[in-house]
N, CA, C and O of each residue as an XYZ file, in Angstrom:
656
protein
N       0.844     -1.161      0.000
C       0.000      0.000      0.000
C       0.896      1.232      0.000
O       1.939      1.155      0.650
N       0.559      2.589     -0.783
C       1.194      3.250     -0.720
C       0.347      4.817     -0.785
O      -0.775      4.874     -1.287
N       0.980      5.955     -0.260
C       0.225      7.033     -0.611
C       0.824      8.319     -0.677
O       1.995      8.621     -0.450
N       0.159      8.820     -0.915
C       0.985     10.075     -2.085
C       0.782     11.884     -1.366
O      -0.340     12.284     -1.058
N       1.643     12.497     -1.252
C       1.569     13.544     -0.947
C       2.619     14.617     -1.852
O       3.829     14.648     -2.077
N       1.415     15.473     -2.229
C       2.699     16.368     -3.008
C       3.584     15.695     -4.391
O       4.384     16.394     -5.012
N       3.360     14.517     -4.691
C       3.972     13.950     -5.632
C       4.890     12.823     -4.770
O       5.497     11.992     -5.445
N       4.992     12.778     -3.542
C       6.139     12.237     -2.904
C       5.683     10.911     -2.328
O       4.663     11.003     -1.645
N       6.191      9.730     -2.444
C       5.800      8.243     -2.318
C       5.985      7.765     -0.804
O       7.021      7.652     -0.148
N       4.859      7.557     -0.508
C       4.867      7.012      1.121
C       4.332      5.529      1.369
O       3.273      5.067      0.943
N       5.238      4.917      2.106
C       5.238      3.582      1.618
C       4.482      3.703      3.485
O       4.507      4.671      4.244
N       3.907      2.362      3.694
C       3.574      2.003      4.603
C       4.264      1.206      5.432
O       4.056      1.120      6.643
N       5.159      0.561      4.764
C       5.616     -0.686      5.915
C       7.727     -0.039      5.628
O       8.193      0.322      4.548
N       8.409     -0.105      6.821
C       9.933      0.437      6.929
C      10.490     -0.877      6.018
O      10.131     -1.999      6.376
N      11.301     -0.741      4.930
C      12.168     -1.915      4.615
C      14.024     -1.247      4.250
O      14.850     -2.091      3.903
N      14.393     -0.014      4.355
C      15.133      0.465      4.490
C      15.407      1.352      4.926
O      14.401      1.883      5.395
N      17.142      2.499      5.245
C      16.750      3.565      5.687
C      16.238      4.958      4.780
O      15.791      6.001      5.259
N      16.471      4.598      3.162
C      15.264      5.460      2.356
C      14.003      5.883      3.337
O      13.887      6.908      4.009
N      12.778      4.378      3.159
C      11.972      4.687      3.214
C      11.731      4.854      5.428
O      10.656      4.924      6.024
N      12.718      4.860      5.858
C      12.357      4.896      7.216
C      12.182      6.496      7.318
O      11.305      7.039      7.991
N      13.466      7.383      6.297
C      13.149      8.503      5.715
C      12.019      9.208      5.569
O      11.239      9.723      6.370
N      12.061      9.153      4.635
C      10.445      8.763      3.827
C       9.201      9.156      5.238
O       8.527     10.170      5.416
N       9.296      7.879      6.044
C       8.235      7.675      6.864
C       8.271      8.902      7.838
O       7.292      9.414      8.380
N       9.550      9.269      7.957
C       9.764     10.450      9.517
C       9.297     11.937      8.942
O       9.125     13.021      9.501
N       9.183     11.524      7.685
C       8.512     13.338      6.979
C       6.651     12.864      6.816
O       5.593     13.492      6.864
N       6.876     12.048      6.700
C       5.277     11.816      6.808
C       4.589     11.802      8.251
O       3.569     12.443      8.502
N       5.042     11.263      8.866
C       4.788     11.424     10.772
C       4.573     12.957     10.917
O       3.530     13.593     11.068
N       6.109     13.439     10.811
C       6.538     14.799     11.313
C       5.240     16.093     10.462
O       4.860     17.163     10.937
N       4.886     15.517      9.256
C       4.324     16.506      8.469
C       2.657     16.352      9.521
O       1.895     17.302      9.699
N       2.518     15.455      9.871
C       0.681     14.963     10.175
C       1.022     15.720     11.394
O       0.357     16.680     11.784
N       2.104     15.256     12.002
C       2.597     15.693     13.987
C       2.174     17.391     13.920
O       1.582     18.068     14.761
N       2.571     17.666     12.956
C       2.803     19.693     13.280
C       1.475     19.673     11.764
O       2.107     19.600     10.710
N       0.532     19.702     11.612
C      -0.622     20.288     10.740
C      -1.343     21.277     12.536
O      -1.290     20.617     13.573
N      -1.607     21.957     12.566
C      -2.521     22.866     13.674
C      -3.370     22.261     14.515
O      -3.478     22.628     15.685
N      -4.169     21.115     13.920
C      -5.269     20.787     14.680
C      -4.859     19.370     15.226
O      -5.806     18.955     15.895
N      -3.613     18.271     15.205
C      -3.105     17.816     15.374
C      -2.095     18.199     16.988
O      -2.354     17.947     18.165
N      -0.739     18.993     16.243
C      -0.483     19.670     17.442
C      -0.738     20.021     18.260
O       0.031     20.075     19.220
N      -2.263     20.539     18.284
C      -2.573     21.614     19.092
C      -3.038     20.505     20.808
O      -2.868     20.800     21.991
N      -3.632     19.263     20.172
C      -4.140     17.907     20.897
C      -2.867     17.384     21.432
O      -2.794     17.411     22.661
N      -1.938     16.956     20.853
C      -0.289     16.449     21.099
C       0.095     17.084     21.749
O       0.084     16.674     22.910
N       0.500     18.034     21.588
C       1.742     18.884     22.149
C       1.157     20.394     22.151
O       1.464     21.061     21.163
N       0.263     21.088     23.244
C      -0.284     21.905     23.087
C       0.737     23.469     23.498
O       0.423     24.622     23.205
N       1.378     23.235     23.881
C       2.375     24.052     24.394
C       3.358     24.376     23.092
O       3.849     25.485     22.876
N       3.495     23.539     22.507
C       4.945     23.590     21.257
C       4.158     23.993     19.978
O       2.971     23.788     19.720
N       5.331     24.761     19.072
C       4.599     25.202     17.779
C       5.180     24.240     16.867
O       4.872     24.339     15.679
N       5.886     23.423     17.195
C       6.373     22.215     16.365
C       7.306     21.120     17.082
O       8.074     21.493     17.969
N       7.248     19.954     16.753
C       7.822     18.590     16.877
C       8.153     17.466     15.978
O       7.615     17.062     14.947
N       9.102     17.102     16.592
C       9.851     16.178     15.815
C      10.024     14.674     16.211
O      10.916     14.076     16.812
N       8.179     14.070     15.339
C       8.684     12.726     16.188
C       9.696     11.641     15.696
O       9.618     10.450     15.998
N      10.618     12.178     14.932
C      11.520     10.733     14.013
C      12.476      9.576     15.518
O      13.126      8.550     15.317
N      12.316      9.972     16.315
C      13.205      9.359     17.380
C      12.091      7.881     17.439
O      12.475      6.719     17.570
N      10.517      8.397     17.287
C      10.094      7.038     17.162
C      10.441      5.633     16.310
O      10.077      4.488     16.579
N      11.122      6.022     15.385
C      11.459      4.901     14.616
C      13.131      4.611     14.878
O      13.775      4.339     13.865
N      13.749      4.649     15.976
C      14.631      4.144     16.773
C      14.224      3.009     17.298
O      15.231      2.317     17.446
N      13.282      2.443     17.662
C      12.726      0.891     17.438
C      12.156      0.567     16.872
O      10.959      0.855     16.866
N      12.802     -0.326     15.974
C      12.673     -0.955     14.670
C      11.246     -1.666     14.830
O      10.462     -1.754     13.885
N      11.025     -2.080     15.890
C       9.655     -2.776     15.807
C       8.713     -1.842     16.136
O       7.658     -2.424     16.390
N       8.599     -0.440     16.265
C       7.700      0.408     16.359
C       6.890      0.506     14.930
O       7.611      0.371     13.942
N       5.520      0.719     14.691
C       4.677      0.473     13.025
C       4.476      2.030     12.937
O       4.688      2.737     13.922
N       4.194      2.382     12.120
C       3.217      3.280     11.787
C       2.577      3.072     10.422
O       3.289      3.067      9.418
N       1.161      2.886     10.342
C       0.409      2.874      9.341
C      -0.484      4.857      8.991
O      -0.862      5.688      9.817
N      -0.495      4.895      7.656
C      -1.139      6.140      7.214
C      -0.787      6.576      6.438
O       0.238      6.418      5.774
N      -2.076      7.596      6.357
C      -1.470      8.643      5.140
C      -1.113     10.443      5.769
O      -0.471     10.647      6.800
N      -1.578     11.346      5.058
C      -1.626     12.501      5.077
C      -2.302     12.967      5.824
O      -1.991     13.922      6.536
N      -3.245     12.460      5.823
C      -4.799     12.696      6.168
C      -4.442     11.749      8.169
O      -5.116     12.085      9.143
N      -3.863     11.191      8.214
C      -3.475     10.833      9.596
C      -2.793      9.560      9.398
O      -2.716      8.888      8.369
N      -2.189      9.289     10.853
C      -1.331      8.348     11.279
C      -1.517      7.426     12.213
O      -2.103      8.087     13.071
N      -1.426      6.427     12.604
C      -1.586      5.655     13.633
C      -0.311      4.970     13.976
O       0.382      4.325     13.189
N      -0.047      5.208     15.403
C       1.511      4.428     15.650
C       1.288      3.918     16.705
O       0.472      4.166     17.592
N       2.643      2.615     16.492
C       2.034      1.640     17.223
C       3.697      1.585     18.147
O       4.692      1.270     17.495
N       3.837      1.917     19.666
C       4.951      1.999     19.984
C       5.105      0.184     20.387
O       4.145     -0.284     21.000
N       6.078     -0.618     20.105
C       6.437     -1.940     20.710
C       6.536     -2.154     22.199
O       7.670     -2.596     22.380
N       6.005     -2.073     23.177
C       6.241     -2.791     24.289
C       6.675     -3.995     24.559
O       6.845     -4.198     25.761
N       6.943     -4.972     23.767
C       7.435     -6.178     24.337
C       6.201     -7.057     24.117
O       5.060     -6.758     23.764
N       6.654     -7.998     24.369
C       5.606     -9.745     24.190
C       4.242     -9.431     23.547
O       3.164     -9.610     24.113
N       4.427     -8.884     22.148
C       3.302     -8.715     21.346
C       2.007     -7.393     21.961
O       0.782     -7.362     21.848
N       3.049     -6.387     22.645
C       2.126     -5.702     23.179
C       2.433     -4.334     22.394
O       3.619     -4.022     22.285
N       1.523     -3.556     21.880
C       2.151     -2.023     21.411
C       1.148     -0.797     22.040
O      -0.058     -0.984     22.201
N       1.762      0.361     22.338
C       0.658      1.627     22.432
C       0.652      2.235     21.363
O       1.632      2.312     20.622
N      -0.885      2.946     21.063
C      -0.959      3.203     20.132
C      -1.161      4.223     20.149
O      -1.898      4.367     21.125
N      -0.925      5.650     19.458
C      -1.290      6.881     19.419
C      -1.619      6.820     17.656
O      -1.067      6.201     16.747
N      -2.728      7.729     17.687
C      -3.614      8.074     16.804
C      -3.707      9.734     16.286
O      -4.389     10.538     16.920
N      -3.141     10.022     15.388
C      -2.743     11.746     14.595
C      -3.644     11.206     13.706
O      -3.600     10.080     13.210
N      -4.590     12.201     13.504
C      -5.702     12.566     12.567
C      -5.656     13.711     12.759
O      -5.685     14.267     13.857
N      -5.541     14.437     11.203
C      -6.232     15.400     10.636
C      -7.709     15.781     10.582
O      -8.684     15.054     10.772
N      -7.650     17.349     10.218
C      -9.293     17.734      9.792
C     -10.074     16.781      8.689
O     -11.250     16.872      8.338
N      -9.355     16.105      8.372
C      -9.463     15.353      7.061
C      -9.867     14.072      7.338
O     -10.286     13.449      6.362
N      -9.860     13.521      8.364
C     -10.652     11.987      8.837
C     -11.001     12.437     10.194
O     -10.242     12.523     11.160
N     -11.759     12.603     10.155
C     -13.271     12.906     11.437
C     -14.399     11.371     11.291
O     -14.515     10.562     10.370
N     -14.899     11.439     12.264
C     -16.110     10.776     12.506
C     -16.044      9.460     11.729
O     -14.930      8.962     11.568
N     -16.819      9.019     11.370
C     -16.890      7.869     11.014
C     -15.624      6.890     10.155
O     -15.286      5.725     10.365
N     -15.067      7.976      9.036
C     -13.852      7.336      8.454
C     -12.660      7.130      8.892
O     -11.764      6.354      8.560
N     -12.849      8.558     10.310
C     -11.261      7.793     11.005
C     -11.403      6.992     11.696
O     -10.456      6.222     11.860
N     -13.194      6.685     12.765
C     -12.867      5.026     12.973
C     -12.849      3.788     11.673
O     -12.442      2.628     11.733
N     -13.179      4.198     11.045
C     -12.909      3.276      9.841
C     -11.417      3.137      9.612
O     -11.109      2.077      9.067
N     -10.476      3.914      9.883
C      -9.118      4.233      9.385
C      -8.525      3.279     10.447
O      -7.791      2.331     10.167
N      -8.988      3.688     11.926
C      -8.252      3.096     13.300
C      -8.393      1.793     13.130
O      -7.507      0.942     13.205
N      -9.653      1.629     12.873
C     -10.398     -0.310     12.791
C      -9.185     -0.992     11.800
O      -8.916     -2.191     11.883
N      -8.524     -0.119     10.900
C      -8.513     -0.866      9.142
C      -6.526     -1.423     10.366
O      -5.971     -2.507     10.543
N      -6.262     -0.295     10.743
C      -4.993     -0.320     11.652
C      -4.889     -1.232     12.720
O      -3.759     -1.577     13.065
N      -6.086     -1.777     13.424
C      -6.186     -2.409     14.335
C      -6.225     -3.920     13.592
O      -5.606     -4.966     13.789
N      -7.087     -3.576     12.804
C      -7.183     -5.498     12.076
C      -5.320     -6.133     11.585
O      -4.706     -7.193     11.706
N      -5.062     -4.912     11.082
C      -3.653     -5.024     10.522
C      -2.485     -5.079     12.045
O      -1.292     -4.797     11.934
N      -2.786     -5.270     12.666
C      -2.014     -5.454     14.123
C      -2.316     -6.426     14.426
O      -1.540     -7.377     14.329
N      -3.748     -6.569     14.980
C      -3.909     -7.901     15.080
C      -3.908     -9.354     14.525
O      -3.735    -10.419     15.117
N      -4.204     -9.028     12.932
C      -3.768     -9.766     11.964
C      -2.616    -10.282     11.247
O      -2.546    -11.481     10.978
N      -1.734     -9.482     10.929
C      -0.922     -9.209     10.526
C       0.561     -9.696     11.401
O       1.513    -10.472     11.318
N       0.098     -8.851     12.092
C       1.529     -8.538     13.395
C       1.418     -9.088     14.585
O       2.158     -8.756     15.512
N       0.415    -10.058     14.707
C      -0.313    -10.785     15.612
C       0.041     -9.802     17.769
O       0.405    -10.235     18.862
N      -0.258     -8.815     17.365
C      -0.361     -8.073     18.643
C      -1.571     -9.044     19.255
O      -2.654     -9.401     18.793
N      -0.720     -9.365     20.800
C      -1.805     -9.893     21.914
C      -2.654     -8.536     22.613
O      -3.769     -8.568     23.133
N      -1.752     -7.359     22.445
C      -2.974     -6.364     23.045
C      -2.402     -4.805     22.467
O      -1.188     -4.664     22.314
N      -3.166     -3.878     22.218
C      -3.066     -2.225     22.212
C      -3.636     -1.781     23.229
O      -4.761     -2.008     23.674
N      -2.451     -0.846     23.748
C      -2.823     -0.174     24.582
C      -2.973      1.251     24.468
O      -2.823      1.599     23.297
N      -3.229      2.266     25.301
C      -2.794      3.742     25.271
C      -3.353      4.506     25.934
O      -4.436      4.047     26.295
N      -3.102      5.769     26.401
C      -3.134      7.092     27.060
C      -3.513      8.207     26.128
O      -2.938      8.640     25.130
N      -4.822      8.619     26.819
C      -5.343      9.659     26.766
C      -5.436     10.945     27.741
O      -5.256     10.899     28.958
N      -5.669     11.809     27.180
C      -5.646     12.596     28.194
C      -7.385     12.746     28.173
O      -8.213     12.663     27.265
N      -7.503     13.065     29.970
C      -9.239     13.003     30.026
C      -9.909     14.224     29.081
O     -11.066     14.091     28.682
N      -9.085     15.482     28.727
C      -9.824     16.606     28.172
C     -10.004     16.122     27.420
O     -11.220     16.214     27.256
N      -9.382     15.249     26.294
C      -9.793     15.117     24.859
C     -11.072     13.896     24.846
O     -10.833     12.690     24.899
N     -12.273     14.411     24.774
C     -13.509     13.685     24.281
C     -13.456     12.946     23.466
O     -13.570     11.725     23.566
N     -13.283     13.547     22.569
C     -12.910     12.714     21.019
C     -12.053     11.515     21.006
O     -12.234     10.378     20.571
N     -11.155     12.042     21.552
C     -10.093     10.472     21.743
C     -10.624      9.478     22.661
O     -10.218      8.346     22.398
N     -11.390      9.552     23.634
C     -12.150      8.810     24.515
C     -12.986      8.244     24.237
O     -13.199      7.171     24.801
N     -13.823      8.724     23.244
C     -15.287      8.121     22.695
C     -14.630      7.803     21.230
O     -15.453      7.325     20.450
N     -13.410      7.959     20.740
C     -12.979      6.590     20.027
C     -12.739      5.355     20.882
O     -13.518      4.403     20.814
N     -11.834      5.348     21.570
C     -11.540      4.534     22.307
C     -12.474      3.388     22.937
O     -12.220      2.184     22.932
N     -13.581      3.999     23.468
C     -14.564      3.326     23.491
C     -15.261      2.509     22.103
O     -15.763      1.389     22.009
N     -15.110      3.287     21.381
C     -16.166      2.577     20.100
C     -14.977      1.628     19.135
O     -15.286      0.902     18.189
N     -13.390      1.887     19.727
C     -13.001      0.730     18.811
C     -12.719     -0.662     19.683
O     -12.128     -1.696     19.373
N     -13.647     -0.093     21.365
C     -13.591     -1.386     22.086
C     -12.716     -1.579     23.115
O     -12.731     -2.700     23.625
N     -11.947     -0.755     23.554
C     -10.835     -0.692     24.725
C     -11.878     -0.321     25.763
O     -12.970      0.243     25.695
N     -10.886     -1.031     27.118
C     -11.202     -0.783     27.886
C     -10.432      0.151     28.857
O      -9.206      0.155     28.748
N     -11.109      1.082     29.957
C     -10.151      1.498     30.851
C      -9.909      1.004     31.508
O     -10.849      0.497     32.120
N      -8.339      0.640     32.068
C      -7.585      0.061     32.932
C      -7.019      0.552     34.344
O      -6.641     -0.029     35.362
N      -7.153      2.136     33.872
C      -6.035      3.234     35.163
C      -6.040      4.203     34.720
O      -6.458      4.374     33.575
N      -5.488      5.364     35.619
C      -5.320      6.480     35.511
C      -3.822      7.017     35.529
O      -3.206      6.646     36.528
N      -3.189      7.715     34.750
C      -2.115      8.259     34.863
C      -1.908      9.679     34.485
O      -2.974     10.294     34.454
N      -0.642     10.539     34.124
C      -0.084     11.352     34.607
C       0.605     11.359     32.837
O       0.855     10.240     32.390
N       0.860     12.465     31.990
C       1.583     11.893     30.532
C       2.999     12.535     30.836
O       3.517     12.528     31.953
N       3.497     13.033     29.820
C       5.010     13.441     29.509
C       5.062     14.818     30.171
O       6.031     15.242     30.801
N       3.721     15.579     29.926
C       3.232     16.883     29.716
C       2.838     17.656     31.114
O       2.936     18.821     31.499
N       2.323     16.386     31.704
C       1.526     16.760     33.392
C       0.016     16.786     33.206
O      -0.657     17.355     34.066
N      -0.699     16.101     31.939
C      -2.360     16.005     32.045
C      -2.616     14.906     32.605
O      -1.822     14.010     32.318
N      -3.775     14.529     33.591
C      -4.036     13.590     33.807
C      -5.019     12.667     32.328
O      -5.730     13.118     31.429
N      -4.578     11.200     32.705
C      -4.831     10.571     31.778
C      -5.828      8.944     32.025
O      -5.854      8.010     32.826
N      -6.367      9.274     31.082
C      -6.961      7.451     31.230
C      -6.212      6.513     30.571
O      -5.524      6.784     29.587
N      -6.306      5.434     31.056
C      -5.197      4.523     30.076
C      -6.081      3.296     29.704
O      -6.660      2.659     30.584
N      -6.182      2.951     28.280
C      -6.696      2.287     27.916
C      -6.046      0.798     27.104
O      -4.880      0.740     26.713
N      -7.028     -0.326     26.953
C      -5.939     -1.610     26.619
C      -7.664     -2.122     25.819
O      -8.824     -1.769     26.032
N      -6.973     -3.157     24.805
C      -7.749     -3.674     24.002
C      -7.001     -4.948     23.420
O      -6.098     -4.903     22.584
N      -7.476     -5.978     23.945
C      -7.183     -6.960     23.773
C      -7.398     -8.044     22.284
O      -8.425     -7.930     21.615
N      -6.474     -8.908     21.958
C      -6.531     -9.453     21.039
C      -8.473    -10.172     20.683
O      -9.370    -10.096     19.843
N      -8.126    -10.870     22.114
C      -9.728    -11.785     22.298
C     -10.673    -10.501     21.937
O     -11.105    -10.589     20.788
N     -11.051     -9.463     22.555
C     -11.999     -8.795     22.726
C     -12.015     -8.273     21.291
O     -13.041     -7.799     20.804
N     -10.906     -8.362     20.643
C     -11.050     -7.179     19.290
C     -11.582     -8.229     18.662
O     -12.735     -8.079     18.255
N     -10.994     -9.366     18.451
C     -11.425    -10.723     17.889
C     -13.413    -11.039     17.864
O     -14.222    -11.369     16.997
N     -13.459    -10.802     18.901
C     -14.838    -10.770     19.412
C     -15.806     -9.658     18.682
O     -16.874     -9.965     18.153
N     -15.288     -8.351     18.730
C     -15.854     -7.189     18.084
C     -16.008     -7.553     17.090
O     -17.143     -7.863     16.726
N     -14.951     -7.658     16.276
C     -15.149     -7.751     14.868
C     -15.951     -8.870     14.004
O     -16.172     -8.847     12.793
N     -16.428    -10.127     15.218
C     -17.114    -10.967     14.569
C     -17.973    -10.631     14.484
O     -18.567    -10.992     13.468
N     -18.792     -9.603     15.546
C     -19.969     -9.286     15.840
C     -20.289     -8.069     14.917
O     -21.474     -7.744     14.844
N     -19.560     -7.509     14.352
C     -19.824     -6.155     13.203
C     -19.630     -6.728     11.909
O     -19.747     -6.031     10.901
């Protein structure tokens, strides 16, 4: 799968350091769009996430239009943070998250996704809920917001998806 910005070829899956390239301008470009940032990193007028792909088993699936990354924790476990643009709202970016989640679980045989939200963001919460995670705990992020932390299990996604 591949997708296109500006004329410029964005591959989905890392197989060299070209396209690991490649991938850190596509992150970095979705990371700093306004309405992105502003949710991430509300304090900063720009960031630079390429340090994420310093573990090789870290994913990121997407396009332009948003990103989904999947950090490696160990024994088939990853967190996932979710960059969407104005450009996938409502229904197609859970369509986008779901298409990312099947491809983890399928694919990459993840036993669970996890992740941290912060409680202000609604939106990220009432995804979270509707792609089936559960809350687990409360924490504290990089930043100092308090956070919910959420996990979604292989079985349970397994389960969802038979049922939709």
């Amino acid at each position: 799968m591949d997708h296109r910005r500006r004329g410029v070829h964005y591959p989905v899956q890392l197989h060299d350091d070209f396209l690991i390239v490649e991938q850190r301008d596509l992150l970095n470009y979705v990371a700093n769009q306004p309405e992105v940032i502003s949710a991430l990193a509300p304090d900063y007028l720009s960031v630079d996430l390429s340090p994420f792909f310093r573990q090789p088993r870290n994913i990121m699936i997407g396009t332009e239009k948003g990103v989904v990354l999947f950090g490696w924790l160990g024994d088939d476990v990853y967190e996932m943070h979710y960059l969407l643009t104005h450009e996938l709202r409502g229904c197609s970016a859970l369509l986008f998250v779901k298409s990312s989640l099947r491809t983890m679980f399928t694919s990459r045989f993840a036993s669970a996704i996890c992740g941290i939200t912060p409680r202000e963001n609604r939106a990220a919460r009432a995804m979270n809920r509707a792609l089936g995670a559960r809350p687990i705990g409360v924490s504290t992020d990089s930043i100092g917001r308090a956070c919910i932390n959420y996990v979604l299990e292989r079985a349970t996604w397994a389960k969802l998806s038979a049922e939709s």
